[in-house]
C-alpha positions as CSV (number, residue, x, y, z in Angstrom):
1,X,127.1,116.4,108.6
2,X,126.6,117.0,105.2
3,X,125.3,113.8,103.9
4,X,123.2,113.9,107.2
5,X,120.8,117.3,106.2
6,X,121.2,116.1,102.5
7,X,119.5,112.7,103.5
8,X,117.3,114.6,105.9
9,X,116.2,117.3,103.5
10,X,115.8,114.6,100.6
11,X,113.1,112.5,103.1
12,X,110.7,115.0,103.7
13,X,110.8,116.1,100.1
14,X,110.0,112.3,99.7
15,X,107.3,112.4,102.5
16,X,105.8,116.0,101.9
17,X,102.6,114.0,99.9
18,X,102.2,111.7,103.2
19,X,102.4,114.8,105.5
20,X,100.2,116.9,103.8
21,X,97.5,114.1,103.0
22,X,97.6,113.0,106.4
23,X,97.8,115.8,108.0
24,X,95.0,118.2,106.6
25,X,92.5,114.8,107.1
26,X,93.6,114.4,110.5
27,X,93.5,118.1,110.9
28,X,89.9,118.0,109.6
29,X,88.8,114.8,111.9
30,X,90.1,116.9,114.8
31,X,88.1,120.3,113.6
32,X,84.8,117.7,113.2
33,X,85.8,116.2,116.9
34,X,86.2,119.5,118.4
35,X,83.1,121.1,117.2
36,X,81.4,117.8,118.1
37,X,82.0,118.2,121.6
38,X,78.9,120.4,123.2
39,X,76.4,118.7,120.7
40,X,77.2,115.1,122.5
41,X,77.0,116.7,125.9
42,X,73.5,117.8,125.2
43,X,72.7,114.0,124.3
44,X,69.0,113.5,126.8
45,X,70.4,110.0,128.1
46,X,73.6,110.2,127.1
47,X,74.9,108.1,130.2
48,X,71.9,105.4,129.6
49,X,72.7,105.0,126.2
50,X,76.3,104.8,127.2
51,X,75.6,102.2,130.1
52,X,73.5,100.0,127.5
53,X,77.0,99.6,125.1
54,X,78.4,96.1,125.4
55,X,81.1,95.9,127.6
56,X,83.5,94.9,124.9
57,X,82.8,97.4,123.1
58,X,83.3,99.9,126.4
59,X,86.6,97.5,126.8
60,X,88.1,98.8,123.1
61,X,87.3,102.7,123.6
62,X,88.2,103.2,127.0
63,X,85.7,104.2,129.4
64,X,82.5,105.7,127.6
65,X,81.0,107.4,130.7
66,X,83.9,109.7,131.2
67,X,82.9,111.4,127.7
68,X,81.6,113.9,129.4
69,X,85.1,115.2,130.4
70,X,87.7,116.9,128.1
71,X,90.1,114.3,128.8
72,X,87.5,111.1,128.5
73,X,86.2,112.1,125.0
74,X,89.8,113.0,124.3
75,X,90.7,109.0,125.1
76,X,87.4,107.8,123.5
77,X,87.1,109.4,120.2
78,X,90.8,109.8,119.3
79,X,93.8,108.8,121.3
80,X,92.5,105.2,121.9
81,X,92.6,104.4,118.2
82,X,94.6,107.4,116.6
83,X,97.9,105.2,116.7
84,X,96.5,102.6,115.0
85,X,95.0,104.5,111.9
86,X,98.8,106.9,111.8
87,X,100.5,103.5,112.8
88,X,99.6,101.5,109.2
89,X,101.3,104.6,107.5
90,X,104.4,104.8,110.0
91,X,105.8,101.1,109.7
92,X,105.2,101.5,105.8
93,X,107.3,104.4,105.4
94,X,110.0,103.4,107.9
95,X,110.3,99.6,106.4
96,X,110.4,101.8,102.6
97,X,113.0,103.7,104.1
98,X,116.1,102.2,103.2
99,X,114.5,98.7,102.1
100,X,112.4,100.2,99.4
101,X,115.1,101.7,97.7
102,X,117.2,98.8,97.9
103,X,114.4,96.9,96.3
104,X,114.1,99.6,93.4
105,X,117.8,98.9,93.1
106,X,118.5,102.9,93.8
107,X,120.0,102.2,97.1
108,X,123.9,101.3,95.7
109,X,123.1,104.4,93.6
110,X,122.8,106.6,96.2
111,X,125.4,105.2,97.9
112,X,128.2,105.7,95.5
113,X,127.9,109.5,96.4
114,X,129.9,111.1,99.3
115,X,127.8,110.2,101.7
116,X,128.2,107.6,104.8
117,X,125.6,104.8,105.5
118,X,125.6,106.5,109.5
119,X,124.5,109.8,107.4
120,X,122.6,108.2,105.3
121,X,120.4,106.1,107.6
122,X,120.0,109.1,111.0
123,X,119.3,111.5,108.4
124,X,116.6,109.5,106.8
125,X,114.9,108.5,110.6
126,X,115.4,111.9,111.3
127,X,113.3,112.9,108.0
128,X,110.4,110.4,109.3
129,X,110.9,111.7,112.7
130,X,110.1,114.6,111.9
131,X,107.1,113.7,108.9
132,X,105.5,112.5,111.5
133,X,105.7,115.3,114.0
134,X,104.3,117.7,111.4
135,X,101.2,115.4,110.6
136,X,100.2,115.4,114.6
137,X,101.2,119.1,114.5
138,X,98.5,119.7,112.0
139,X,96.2,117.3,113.2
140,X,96.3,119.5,116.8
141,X,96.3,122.2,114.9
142,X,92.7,120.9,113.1
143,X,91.1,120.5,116.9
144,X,92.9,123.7,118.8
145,X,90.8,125.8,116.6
146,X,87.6,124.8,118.0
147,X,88.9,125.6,121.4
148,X,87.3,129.1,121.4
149,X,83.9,128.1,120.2
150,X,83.3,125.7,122.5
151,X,83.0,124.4,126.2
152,X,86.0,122.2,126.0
153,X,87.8,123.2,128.9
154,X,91.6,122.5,127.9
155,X,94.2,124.8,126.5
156,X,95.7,124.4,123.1
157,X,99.1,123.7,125.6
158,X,97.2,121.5,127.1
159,X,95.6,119.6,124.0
160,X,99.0,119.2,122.4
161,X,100.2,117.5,125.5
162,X,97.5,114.8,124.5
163,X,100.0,114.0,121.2
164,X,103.1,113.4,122.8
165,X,102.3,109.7,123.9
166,X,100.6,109.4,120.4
167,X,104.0,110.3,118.6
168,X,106.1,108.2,121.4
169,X,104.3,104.7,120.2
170,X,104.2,105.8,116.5
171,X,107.9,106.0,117.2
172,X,108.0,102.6,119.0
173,X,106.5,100.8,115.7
174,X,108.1,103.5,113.1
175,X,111.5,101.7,114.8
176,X,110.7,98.1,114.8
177,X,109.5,98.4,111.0
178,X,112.3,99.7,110.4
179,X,114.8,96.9,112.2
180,X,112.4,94.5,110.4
181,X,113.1,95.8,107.3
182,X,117.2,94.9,107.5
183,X,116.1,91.3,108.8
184,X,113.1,89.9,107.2
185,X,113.0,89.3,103.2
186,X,111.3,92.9,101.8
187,X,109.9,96.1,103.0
188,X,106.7,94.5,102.6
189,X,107.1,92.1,104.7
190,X,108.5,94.1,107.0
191,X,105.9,96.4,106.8
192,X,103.1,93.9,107.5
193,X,104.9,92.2,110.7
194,X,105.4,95.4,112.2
195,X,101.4,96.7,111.2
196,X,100.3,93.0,112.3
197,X,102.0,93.5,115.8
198,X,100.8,97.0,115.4
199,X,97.1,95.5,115.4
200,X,97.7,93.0,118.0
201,X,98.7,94.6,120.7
202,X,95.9,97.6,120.2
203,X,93.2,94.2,120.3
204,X,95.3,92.7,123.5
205,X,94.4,96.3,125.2
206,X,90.9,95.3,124.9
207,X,90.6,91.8,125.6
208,X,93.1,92.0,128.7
209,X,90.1,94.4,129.7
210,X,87.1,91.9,129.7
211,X,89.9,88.7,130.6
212,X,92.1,89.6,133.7
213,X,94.1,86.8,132.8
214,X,95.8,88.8,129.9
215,X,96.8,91.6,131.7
216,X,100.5,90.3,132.5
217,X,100.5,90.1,128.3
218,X,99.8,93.5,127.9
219,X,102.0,94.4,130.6
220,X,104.7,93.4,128.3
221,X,104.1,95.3,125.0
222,X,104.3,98.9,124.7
223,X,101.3,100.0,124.7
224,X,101.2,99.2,128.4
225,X,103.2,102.4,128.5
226,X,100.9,104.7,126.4
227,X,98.5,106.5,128.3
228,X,95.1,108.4,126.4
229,X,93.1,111.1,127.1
230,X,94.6,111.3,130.5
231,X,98.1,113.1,129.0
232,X,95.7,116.4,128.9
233,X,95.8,117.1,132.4
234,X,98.6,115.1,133.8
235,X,101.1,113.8,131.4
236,X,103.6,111.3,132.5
237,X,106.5,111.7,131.3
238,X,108.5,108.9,132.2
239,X,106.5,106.1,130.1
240,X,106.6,108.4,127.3
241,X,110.3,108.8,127.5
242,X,110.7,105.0,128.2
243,X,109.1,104.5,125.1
244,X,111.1,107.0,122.6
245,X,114.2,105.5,124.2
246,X,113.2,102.1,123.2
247,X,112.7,103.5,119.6
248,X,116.1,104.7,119.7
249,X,118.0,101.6,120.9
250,X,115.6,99.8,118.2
251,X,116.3,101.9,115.6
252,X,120.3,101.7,116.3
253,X,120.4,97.8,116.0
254,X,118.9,98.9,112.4
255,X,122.1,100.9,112.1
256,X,124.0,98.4,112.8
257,X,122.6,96.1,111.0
258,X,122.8,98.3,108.1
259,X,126.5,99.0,108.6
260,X,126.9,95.3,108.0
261,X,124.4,95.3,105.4
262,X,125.4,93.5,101.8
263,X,122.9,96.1,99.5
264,X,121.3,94.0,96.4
265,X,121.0,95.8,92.9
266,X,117.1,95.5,93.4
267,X,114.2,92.6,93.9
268,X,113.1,91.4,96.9
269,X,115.2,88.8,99.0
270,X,114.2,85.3,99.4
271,X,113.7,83.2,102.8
272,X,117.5,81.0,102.8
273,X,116.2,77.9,102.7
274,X,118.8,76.2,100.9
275,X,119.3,75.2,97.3
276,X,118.0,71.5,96.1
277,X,120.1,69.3,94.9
């Protein structure tokens, strides 16, 4: 248990940069969005203009003419892309987070202390865990402010239920970067497949709606579990929860992996192609 809250403790301290950089802008993007809110109601043809928008463009943000609702300018101007923007930072700390050190050759280091690699790795999840709760903390925080000063009609209770399927697919990628990192070469790489999928299935959400066709695609990736602006009135709970247990049993075949794991002084791996003759 020890080694656990050391590991724990020593991540944050790691992370406290990344939490406070990314949480006072996000907390400042959700004061702007907040305040933002009754000027774009008071938009003369706002539903015109809205109608006039491509419908690919209406495809990637959701449903524009629903902005004038809470919930739809919610989905529209931050939950339908807040996971990507969060996302690029998530998978590069959680590949970093064991892979990185291995690479800097501090890993074996560390490791010759009393501590466990079970400690070692749940206490270090548990430290980005937790990072990234406090940057969506703040980043409500940033919008709940503006609550009293304008006409959007949500609680702050209410408005922080909008975060919880944010955090459950950060966790989603946050995981498989991090069972990347104990397959593929480097944390780089590792970082980069889990962004690139990251990127993918956030574009598939937008072509599956202009092509039909590609629904059953998205059907299968997990964003097909998150669900937007929507969570601020009725959350559902049981996607979210599917998707923080699939984090979980990803983030366990890391363990295990890492249990198994033969840790390198430092450098990056290579692909095992063989050796010429």
């Amino acid at each position: 248990m020890q080694g656990f809250l050391t590991e724990f403790s020593h991540t944050l301290r790691r992370l406290r940069g990344q939490i406070i950089g990314w949480g006072i802008g996000l907390a400042l993007y959700g004061l702007l969005m907040g305040l933002l809110f009754d000027t774009i109601q008071t938009i003369v043809g706002l539903e015109e203009m809205m109608a006039s928008y491509p419908p690919a463009l209406m495809a990637f943000f959701g449903d524009m003419m629903t902005m004038n609702t809470p919930q739809g300018y919610f989905g529209v101007y931050y939950s339908s892309y807040m996971p990507l923007i969060i996302g690029i930072f998530i998978c590069s700390a959680a590949a970093g987070l064991l892979a990185g050190d291995e690479e800097r050759g501090t890993l074996d280091l560390a490791l010759s202390h009393p501590v466990s690699r079970t400690a070692m790795f749940w206490g270090r999840w548990a430290g980005l865990s937790v990072a990234t709760g406090l940057i969506l903390l703040l980043a409500w925080f940033g919008w709940a402010v503006t609550l009293p000063f304008t006409s959007f009609d949500i609680s702050a209770v209410n408005l922080l239920l909008g975060y919880w399927p944010i955090g459950a697919l950060l966790a989603f990628f946050g995981a498989l970067a991090l069972l990347f990192s104990m397959l593929l070469p480097s944390a780089r790489l590792a970082a980069m497949s889990a962004g690139a999928l990251l990127v993918a299935n956030w574009l598939l959400v937008g072509l599956a709606a202009l092509n039909d066709n590609l629904q059953l695609a998205l059907d299968l990736t997990p964003w097909a579990l998150f669900q937007g602006g929507d969570a601020l009135v009725d959350l559902n709970w049981g996607p979210m929860l599917a998707l923080k247990g699939i984090a979980v049993a990803l983030a366990a075949a890391a363990w295990l992996l890492f249990l198994r794991r033969d840790i390198r002084v430092g450098g990056e791996r290579s692909w095992s192609l063989g050796r010429a003759s």
